[in-house]
C-alpha positions in Angstrom: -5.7 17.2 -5.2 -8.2 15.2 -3.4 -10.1 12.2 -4.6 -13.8 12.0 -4.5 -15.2 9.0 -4.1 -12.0 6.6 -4.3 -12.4 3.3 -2.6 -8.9 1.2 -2.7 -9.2 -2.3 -3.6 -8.3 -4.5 -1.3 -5.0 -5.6 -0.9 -4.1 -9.3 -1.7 -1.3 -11.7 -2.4 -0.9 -14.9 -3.9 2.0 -17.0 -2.0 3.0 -20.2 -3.6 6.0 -21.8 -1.9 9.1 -22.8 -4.0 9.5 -25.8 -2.6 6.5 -28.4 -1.9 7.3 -31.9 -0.9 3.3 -33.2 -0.7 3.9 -36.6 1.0 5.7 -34.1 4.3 2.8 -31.6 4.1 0.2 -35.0 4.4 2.3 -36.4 7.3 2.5 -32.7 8.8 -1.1 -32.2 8.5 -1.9 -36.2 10.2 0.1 -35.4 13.0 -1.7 -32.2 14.4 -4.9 -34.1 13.5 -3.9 -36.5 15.9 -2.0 -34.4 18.5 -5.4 -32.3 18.1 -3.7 -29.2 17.5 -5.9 -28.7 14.2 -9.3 -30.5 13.1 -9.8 -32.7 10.4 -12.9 -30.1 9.1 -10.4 -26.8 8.7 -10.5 -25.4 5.4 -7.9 -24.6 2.3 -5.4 -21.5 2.2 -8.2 -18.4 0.8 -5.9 -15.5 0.0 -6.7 -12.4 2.1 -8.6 -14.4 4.8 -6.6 -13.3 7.8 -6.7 -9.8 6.3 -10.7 -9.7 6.1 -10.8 -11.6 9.8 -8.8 -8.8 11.3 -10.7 -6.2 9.3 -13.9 -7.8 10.4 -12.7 -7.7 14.4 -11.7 -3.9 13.8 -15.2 -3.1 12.4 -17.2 -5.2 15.0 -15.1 -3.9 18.2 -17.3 -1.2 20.3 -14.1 1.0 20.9 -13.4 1.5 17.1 -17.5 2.2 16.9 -17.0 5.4 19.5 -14.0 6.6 17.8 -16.2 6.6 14.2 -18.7 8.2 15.8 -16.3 10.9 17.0 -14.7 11.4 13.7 -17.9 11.6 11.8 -19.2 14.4 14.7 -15.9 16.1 14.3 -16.4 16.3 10.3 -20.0 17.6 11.2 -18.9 20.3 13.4 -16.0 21.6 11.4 -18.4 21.9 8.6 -20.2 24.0 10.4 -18.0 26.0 12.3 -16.5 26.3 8.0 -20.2 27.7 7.3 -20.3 30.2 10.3 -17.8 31.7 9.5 -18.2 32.3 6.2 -21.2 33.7 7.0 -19.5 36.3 9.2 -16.8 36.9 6.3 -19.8 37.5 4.1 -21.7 39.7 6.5 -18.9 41.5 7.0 -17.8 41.9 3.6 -21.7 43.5 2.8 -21.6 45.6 6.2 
């Protein structure tokens, strides 16, 4: 049976590694600062962040915008095409 109006949540995780040695994470995190493979200014871990940036880049690319448009134009038209012919089937049927 089909759902009307369902909107899934949004799927998210919360990793905590089992091991965590602090003092090799600080001298991890100094040494790409200072190779400058990573700023000083980046941010903590936010769960789900990758998930919403690629969700984001899906939503904002101008291919995926054409191929909604198409979908929502095919929904349109096999509605109606749905509505012709029961208007034939009903014609008929009275006929």
């Amino acid at each position: 049976m089909a759902r009307f109006f369902y909107t899934p949540k949004p799927r998210q995780f919360d990793y905590r590694p089992r091991y965590y040695d602090p003092e090799e994470e600080a001298r991890r995190q100094r040494r790409e600062e200072l190779l400058g493979e990573r700023s000083a200014a980046d941010g903590e871990y936010v769960p789900g962040e990758l998930l919403r940036r690629r969700r984001m880049q899906r939503m904002m690319g101008a291919e995926t915008g054409r191929r909604n448009g198409r979908k929502k134009r095919g929904g349109i038209l096999f509605l109606l095409v749905l509505l012709g012919l029961l208007a034939v089937a009903v014609v008929w049927v009275i006929g």
